[in-house]
N, C-alpha and C positions, 0 to 999 in steps of 0.2 A: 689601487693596484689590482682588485682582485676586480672589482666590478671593471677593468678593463678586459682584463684575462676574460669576463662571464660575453663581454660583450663581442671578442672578435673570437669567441670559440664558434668553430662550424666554416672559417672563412679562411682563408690562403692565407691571411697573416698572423692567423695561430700559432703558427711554429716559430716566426720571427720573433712576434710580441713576448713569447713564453721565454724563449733564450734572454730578450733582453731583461725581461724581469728578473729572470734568475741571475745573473750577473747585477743587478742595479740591488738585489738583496743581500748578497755573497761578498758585493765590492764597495767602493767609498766614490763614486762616481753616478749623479742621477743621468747622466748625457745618457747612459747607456740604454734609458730606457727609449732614445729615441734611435740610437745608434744602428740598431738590429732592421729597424722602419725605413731608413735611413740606406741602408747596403742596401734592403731591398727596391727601393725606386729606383737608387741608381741602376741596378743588376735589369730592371725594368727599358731605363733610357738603351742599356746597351744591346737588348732585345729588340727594340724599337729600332734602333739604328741600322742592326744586321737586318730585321724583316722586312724592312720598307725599300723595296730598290727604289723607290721614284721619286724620295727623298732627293733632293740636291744637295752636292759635295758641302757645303758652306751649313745646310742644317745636322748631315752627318759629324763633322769638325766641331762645331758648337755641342751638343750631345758627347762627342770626345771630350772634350775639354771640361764641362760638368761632370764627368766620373772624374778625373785627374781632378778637379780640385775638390770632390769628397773626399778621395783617397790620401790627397797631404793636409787636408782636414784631419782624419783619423788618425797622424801621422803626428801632427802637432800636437791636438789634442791628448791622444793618447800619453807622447813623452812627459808632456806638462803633466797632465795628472797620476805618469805613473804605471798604467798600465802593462801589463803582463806581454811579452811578445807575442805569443802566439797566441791572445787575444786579437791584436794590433792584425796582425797577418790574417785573422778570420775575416775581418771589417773588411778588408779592403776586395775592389771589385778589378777584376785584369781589364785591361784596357791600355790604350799607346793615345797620347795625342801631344807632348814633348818629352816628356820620358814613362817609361814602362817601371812595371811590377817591381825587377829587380833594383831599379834605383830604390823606388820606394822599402825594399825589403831591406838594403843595405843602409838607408836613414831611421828606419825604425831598430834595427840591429847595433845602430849609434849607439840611441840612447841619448844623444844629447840636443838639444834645440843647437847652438851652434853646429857641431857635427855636420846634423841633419841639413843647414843651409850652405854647408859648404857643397854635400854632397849633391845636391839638389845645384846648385850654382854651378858646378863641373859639368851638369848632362845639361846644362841648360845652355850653357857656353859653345855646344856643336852646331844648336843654333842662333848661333849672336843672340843670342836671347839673355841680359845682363842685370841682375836682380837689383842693381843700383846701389846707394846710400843706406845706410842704416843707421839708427838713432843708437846710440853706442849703451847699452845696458838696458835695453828695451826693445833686443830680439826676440823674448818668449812671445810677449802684447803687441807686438808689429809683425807676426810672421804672417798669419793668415794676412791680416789688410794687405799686405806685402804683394804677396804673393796672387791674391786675386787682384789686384789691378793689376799689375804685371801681366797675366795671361790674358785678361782683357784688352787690356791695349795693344799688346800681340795679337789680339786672332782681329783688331778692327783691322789693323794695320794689314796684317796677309790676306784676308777675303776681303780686297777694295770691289767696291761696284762693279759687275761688268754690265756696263751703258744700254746693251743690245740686248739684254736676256732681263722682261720685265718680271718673270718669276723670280728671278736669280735677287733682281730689286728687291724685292717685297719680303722675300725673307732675311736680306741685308738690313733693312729697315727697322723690320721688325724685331732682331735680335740688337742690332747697337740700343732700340729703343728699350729693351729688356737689358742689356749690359748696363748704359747708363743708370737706369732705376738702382738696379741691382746694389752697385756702385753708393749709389747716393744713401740706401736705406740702410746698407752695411757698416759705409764708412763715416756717415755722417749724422743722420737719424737718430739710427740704434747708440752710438755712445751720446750723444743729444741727451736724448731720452731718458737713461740710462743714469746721466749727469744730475739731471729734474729731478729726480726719482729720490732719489741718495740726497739731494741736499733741499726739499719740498717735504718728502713723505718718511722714508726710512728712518732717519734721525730724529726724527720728531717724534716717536714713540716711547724715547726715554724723557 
């Protein structure tokens, strides 16, 4: 920790790195130390989005929907582990791309991972947007997977192709080809992996 601290002193994300330390020493959560890292790219994508007018609608909306799903990242996270409110409230980045701040303030004000999905499932409902099935006592461990396919398959579905604009193509392409990856290393991969791990290496140490 400290030789991180030595190493981004002098640099823009001295001030983030420092807050997350200090919380990751103060609290009982290591996410934090990446948490602080973490607001700031996104606060980054949202910068990017407003300065770039020549961006097209479909990379602006993609870029939306990346802050919305760190922001119920921070949201889930946070409830599971506990976290302080107006901790919860600092993380998150303003931003709209199916619901705004205030939903999100009003699911972290829950307090509860159910709560939180119902509240989320109400604003999501204005745009036929319908969270589906749920594995019944395994809302905490399905909310993210949950919820990040969900938005993905929403945003292939509303930016379909348009045929005549090969710009318009090329970033269509290139983001479903970034959505599926994404997809695959998150929901499939990483608990894979993760499975190997725990029953190859972890346990085998006693």
């Amino acid at each position: 920790v400290d030789e991180i601290s030595f190493l981004v002193r002098g640099t823009r994300y001295n001030e983030v790195v420092r807050e997350g330390i200090h919380h990751f020493r103060t609290g009982r959560e290591s996410f934090m130390l990446e948490a602080f890292l973490d607001k700031t790219f996104h606060e980054n994508l949202v910068l990017t989005r407003e300065q770039e007018p020549g961006l097209p609608s479909i990379a602006k909306a993609y870029l939306a929907m990346q802050v919305e799903l760190y922001n119920l990242q921070v949201v889930s996270r946070g409830i599971m582990a506990g976290l302080p409110t107006n901790l919860m409230l600092q993380l998150l980045v303003p931003t709209a791309y199916l619901v705004g701040n205030e939903t999100l303030e009003l699911m972290i004000e829950n307090g509860t991972i159910k709560g939180a999905l119902s509240l989320l499932e109400g604003a999501l409902a204005k745009f036929d947007v319908k969270l589906g099935a749920k594995t019944p006592g395994k809302e905490k461990s399905e909310f993210v997977e949950r919820i990040n396919h969900l938005y993905m398959e929403h945003f292939m579905k509303k930016y379909k192709p348009i045929h005549d604009d090969f710009r318009y193509m090329a970033f269509y392409e290139t983001i479903h080809t970034i959505i599926k990856k994404t997809d695959e290393i998150y929901n499939y991969i990483n608990p894979a992996l993760t499975r190997v791990l725990h029953a190859n290496i972890l346990f085998k140490r006693e």
